[in-house]
LOLO-433346 format. One record per residue: x, y, z of N, C-alpha, C in turn; residue number from 1. Coordinates in nm, 2 decimals. Layout:
<atoms>
+--------+--------+--------+--------+--------+--------+--------+--------+--------+-----+
!    n.X !    n.Y !    n.Z !   ca.X !   ca.Y !   ca.Z !    c.X !    c.Y !    c.Z ! num !
+--------+--------+--------+--------+--------+--------+--------+--------+--------+-----+
!      X !      Y !      Z !      X !      Y !      Z !      X !      Y !      Z ! NUM !
...
+--------+--------+--------+--------+--------+--------+--------+--------+--------+-----+
</atoms>
This chain:
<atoms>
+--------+--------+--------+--------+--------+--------+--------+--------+--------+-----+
!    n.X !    n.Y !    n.Z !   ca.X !   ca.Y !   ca.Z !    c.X !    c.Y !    c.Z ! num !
+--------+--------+--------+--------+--------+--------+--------+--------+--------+-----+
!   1.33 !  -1.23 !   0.32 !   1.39 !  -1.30 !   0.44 !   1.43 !  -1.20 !   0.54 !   1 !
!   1.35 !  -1.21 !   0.65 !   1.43 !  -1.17 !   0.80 !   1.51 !  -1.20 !   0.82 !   2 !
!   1.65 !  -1.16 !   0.87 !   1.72 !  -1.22 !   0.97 !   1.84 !  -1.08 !   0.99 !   3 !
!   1.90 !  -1.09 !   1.10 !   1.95 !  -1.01 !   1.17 !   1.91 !  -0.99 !   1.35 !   4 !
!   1.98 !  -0.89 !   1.41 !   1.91 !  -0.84 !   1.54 !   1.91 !  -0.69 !   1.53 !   5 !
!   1.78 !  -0.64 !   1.55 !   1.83 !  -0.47 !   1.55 !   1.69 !  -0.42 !   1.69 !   6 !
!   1.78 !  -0.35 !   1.77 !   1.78 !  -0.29 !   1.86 !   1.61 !  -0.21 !   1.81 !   7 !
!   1.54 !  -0.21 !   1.92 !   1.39 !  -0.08 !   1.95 !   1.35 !  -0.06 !   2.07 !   8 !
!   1.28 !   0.01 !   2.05 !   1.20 !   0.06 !   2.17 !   1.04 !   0.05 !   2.11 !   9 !
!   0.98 !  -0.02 !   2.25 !   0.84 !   0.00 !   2.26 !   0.77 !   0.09 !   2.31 !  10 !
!   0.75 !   0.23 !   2.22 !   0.68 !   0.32 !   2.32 !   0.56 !   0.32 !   2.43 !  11 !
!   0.54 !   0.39 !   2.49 !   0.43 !   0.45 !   2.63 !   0.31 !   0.43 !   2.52 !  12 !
!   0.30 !   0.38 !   2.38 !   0.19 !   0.38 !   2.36 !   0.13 !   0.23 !   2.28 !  13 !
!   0.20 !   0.16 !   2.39 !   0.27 !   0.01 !   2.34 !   0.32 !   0.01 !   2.17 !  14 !
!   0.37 !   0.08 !   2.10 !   0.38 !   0.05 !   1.99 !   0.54 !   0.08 !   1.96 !  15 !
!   0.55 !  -0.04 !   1.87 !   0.71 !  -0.07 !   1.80 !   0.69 !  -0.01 !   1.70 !  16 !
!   0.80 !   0.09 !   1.68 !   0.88 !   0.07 !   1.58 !   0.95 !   0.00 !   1.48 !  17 !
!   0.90 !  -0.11 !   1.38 !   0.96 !  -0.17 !   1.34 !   1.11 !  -0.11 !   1.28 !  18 !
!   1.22 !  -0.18 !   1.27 !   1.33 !  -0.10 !   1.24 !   1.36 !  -0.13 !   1.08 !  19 !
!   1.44 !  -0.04 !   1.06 !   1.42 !   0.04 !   0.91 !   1.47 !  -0.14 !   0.82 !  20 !
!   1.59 !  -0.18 !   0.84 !   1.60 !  -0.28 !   0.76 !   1.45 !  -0.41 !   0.77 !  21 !
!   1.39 !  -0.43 !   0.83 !   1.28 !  -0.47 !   0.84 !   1.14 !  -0.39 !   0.79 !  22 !
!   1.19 !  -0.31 !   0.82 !   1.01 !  -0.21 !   0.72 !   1.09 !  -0.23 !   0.59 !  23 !
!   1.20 !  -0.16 !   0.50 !   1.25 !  -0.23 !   0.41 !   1.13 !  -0.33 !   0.32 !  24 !
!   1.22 !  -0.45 !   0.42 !   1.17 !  -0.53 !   0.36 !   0.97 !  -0.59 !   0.34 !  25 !
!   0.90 !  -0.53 !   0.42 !   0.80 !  -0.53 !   0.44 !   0.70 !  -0.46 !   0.35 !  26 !
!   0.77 !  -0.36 !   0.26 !   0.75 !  -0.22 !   0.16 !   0.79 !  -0.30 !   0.08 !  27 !
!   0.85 !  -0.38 !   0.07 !   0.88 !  -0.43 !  -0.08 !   0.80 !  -0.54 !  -0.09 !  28 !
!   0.74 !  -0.59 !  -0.02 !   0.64 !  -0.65 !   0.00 !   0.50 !  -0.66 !   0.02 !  29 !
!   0.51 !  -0.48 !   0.01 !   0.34 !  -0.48 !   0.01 !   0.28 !  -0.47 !   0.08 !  30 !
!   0.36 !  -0.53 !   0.25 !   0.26 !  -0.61 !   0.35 !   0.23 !  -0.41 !   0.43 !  31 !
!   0.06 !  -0.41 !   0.46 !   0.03 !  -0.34 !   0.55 !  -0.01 !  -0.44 !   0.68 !  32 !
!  -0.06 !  -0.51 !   0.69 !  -0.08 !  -0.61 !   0.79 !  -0.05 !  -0.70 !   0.83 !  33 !
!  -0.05 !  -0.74 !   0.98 !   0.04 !  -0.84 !   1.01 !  -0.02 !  -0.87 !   1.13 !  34 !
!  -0.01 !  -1.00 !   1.16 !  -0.05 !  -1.08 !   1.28 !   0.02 !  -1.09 !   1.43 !  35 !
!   0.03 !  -1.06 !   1.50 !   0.11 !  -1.03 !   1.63 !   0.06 !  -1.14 !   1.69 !  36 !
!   0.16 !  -1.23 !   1.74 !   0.12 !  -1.32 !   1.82 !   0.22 !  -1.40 !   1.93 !  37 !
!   0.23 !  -1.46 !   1.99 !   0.31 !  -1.59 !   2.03 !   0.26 !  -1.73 !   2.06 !  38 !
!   0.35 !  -1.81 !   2.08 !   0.33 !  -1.94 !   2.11 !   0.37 !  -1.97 !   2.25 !  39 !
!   0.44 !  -1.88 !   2.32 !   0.51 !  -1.91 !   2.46 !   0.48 !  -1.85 !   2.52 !  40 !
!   0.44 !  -1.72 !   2.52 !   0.42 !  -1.59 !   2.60 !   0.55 !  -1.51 !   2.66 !  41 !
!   0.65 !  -1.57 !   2.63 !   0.79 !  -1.53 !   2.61 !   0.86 !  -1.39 !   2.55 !  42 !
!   0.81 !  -1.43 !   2.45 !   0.80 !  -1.36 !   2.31 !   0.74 !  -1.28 !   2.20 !  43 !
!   0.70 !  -1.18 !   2.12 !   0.62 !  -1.16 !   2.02 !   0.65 !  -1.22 !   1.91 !  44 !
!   0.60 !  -1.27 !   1.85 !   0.60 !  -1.28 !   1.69 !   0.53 !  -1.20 !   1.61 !  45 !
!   0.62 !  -1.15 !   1.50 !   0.54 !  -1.00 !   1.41 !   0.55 !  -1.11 !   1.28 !  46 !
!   0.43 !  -1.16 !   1.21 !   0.37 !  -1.25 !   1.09 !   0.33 !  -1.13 !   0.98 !  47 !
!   0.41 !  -1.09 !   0.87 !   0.33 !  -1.06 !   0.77 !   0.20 !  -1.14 !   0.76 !  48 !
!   0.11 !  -1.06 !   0.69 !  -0.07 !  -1.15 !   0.73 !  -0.09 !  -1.28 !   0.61 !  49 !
!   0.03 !  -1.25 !   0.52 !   0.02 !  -1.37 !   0.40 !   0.10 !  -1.48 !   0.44 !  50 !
!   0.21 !  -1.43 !   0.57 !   0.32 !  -1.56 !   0.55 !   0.19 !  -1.63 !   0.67 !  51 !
!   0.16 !  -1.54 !   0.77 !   0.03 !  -1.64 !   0.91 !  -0.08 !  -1.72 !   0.81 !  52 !
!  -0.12 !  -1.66 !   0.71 !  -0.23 !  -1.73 !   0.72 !  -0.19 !  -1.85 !   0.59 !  53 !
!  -0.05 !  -1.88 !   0.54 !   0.00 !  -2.02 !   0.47 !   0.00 !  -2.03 !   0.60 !  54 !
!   0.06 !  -2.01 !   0.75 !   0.04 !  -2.11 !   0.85 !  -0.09 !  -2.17 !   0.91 !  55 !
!  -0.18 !  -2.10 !   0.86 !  -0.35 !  -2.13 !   0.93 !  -0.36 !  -2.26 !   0.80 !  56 !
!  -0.35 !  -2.26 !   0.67 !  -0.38 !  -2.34 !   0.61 !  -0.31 !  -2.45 !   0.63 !  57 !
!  -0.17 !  -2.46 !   0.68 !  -0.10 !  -2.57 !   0.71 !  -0.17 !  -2.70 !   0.82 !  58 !
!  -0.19 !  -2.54 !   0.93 !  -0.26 !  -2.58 !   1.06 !  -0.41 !  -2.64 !   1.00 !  59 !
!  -0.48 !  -2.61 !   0.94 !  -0.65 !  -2.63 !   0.93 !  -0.62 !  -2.78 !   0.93 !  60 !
!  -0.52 !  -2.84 !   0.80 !  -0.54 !  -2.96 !   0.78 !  -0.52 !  -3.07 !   0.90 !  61 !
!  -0.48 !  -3.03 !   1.02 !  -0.45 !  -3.12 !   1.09 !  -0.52 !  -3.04 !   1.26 !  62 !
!  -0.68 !  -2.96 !   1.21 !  -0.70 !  -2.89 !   1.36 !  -0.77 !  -3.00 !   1.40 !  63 !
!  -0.77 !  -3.09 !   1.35 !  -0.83 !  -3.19 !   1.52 !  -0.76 !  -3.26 !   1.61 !  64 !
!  -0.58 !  -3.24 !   1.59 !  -0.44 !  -3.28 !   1.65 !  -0.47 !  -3.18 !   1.81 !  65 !
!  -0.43 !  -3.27 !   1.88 !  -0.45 !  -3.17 !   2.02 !  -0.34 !  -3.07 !   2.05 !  66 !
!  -0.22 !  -3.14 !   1.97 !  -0.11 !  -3.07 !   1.97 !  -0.15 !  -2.90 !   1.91 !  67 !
!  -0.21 !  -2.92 !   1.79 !  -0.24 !  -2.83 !   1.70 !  -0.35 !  -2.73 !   1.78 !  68 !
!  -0.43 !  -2.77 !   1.87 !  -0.52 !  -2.71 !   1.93 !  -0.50 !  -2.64 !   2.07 !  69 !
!  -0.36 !  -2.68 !   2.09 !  -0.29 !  -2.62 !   2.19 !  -0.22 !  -2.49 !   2.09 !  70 !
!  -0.15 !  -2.51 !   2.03 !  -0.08 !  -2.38 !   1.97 !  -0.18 !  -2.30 !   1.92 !  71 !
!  -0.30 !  -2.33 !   1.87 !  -0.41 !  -2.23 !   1.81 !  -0.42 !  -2.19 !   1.94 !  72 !
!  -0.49 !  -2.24 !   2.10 !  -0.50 !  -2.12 !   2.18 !  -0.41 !  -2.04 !   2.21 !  73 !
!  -0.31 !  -2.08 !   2.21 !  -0.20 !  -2.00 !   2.26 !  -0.18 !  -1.86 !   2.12 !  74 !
!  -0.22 !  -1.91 !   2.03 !  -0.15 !  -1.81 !   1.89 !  -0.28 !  -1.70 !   1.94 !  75 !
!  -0.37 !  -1.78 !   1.98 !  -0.52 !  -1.71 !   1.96 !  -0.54 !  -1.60 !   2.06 !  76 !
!  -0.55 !  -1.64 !   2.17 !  -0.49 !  -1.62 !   2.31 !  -0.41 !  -1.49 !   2.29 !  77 !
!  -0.28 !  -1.48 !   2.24 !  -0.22 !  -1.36 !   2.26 !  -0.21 !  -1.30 !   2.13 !  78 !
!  -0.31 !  -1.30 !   2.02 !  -0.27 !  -1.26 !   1.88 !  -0.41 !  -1.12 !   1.86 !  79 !
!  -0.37 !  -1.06 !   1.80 !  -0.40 !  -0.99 !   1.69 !  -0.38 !  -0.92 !   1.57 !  80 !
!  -0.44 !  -0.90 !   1.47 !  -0.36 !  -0.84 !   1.34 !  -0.41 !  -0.70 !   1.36 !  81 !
!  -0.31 !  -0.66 !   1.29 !  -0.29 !  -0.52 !   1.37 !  -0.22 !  -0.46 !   1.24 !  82 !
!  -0.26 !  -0.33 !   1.17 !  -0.24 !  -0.26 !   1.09 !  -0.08 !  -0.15 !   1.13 !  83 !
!  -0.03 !  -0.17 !   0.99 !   0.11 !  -0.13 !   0.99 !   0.07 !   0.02 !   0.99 !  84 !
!   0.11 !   0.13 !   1.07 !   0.08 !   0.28 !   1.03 !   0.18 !   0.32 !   0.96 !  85 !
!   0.15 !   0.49 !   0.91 !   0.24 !   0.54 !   0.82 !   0.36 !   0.57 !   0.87 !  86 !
!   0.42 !   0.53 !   0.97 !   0.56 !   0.53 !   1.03 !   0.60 !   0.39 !   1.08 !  87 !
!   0.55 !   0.29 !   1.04 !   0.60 !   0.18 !   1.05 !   0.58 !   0.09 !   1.19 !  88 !
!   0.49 !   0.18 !   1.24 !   0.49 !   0.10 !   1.38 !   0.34 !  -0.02 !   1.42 !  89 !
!   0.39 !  -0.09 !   1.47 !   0.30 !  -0.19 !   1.52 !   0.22 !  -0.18 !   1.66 !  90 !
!   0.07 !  -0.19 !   1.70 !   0.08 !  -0.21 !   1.82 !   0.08 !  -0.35 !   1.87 !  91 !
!   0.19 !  -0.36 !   1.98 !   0.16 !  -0.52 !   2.02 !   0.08 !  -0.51 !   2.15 !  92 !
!   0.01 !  -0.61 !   2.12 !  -0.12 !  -0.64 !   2.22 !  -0.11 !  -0.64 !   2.36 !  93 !
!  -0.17 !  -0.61 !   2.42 !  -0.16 !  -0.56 !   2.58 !  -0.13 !  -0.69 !   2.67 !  94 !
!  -0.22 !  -0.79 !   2.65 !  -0.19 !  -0.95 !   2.71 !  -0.03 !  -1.00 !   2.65 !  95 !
!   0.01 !  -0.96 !   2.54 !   0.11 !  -1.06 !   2.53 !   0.25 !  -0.92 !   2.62 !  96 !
!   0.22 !  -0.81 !   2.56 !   0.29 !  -0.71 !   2.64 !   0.34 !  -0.70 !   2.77 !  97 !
!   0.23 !  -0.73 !   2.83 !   0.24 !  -0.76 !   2.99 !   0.31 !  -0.94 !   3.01 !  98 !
!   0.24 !  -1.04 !   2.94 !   0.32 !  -1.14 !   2.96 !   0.45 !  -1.10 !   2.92 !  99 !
!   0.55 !  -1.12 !   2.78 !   0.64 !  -1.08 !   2.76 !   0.72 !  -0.98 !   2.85 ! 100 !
!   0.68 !  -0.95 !   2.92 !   0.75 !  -0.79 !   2.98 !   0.81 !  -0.71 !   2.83 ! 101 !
!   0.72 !  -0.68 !   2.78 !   0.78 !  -0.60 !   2.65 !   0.74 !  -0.50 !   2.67 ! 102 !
!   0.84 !  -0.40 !   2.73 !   0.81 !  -0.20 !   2.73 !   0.96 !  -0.19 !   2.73 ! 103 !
!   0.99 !  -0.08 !   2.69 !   1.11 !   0.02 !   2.73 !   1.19 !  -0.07 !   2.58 ! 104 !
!   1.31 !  -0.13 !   2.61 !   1.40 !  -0.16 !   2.46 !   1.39 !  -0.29 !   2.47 ! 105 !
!   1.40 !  -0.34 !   2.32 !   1.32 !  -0.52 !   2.27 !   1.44 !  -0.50 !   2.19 ! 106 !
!   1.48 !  -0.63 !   2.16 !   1.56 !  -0.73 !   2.03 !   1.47 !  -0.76 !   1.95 ! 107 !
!   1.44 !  -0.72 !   1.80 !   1.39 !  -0.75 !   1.70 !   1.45 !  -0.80 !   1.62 ! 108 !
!   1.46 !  -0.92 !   1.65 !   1.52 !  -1.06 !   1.54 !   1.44 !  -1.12 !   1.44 ! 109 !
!   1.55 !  -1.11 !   1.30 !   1.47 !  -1.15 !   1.19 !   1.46 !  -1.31 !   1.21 ! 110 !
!   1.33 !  -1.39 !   1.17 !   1.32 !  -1.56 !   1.19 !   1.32 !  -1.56 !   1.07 ! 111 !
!   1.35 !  -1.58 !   0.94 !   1.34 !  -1.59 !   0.79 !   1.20 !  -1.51 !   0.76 ! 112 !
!   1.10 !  -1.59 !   0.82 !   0.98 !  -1.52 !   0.78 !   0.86 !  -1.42 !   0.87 ! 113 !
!   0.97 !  -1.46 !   0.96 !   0.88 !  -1.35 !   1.04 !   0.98 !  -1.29 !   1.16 ! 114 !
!   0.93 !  -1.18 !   1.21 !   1.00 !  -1.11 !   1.35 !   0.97 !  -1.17 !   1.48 ! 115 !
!   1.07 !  -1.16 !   1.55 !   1.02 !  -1.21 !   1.71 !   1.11 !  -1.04 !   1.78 ! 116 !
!   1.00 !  -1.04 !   1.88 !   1.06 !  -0.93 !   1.99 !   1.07 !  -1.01 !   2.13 ! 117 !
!   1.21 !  -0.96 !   2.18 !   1.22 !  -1.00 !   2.33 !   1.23 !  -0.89 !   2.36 ! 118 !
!   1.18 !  -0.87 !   2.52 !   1.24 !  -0.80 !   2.62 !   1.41 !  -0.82 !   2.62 ! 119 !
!   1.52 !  -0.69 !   2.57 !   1.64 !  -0.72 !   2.54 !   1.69 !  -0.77 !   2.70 ! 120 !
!   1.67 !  -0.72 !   2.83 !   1.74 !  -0.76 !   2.89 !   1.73 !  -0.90 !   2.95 ! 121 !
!   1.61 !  -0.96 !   2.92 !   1.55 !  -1.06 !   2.92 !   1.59 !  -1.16 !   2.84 ! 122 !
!   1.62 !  -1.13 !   2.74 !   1.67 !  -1.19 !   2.63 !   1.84 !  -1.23 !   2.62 ! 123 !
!   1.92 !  -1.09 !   2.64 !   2.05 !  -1.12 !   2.66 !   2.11 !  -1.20 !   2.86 ! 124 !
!   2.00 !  -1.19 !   2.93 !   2.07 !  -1.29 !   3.06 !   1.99 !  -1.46 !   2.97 ! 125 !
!   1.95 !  -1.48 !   2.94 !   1.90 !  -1.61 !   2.90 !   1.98 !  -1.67 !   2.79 ! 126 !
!   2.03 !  -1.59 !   2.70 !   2.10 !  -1.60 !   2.59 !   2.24 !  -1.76 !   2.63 ! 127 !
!   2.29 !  -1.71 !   2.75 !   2.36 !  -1.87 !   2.77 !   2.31 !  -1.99 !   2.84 ! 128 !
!   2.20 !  -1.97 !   2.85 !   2.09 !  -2.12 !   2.83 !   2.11 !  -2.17 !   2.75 ! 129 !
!   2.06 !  -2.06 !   2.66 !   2.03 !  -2.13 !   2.51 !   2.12 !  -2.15 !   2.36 ! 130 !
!   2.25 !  -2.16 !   2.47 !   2.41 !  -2.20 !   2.35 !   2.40 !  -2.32 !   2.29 ! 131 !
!   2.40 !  -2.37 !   2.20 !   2.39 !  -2.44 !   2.13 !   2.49 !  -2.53 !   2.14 ! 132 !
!   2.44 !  -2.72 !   2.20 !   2.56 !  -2.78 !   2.22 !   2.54 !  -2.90 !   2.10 ! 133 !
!   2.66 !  -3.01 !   2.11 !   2.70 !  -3.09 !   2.00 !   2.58 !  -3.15 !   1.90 ! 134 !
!   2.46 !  -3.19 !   2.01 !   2.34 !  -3.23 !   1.94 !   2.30 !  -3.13 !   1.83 ! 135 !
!   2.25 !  -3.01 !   1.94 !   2.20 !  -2.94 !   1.85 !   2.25 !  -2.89 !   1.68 ! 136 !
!   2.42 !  -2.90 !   1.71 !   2.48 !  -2.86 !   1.63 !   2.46 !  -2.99 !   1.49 ! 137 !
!   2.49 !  -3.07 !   1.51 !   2.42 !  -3.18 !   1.43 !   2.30 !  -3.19 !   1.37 ! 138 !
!   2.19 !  -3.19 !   1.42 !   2.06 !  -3.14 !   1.38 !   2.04 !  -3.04 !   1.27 ! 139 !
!   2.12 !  -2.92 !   1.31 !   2.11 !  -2.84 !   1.21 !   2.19 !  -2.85 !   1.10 ! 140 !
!   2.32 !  -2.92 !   1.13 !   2.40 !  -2.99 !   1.01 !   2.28 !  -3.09 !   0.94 ! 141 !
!   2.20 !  -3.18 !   0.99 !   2.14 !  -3.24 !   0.92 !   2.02 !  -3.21 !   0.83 ! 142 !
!   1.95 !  -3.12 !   0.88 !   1.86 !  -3.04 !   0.83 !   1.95 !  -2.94 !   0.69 ! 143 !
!   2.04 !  -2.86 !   0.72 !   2.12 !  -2.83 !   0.63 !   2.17 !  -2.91 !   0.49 ! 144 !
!   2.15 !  -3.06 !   0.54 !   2.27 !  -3.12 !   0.40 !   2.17 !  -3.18 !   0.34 ! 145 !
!   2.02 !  -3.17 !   0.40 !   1.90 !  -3.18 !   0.29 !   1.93 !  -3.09 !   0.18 ! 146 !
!   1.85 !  -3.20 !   0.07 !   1.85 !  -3.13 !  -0.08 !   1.68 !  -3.11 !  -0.12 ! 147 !
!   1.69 !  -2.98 !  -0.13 !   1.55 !  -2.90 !  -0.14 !   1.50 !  -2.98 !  -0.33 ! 148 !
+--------+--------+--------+--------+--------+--------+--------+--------+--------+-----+
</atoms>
């Protein structure tokens, strides 16, 4: 399980760093590969290559949904998998790089199963948009008081 925020930088050579509590967990997992992608162009998403591709089989069953054929261009569009090196860094892809504005220092937030990088300063002015009001807060109560 991801979850946290920890601070990086994207070097001059587009490549992250993933940070240590996150390689961690990634080493204990075996994973060398991983799918770099987004859905927004906002964003990166860093997919271990086992957790993306339970989502390609989720997705397959329903690829003739337009909905579904929208998010495959988009995943497709700014994705590649991309081998973990012996210092733990990733390179993220030059299209979603430039979209994102991802250079210089990112937020690498754990999503349970996968990473998302923002541009930090990008990330923290937008951050009170996206406060969570009474609805939302409900929703997640409701989702929550499911029994697995």
């Amino acid at each position: 399980m991801f979850r946290g925020n920890h601070p990086a930088t994207i070097d001059e050579k587009a490549r992250l760093k993933v940070p240590v509590a996150f390689k961690q967990q990634l080493d204990a997992r075996l994973v060398t590969q991983v799918y770099v992608t987004s859905s927004d162009g906002r964003s990166a998403e860093i997919w271990p290559l086992e957790e993306w591709e339970k989502r390609e089989a989720l997705l397959l069953q329903h690829n003739m949904d337009e909905s579904v054929q929208k998010y495959l261009n988009l995943t497709s569009y700014y994705g590649q998998q991309v081998a973990l090196d012996s210092q733990g860094r990733v390179l993220v892809p030059q299209i979603l790089r430039g979209a994102a504005k991802l250079n210089g220092e990112v937020a690498v937030m754990g999503k349970i199963n996968y990473l998302e990088v923002y541009n930090l300063a990008m990330l923290e002015e937008g951050l009170p948009a996206t406060a969570m009001n009474s609805d939302d807060r409900k929703a997640v109560a409701a989702v929550l008081s499911r029994q697995i």
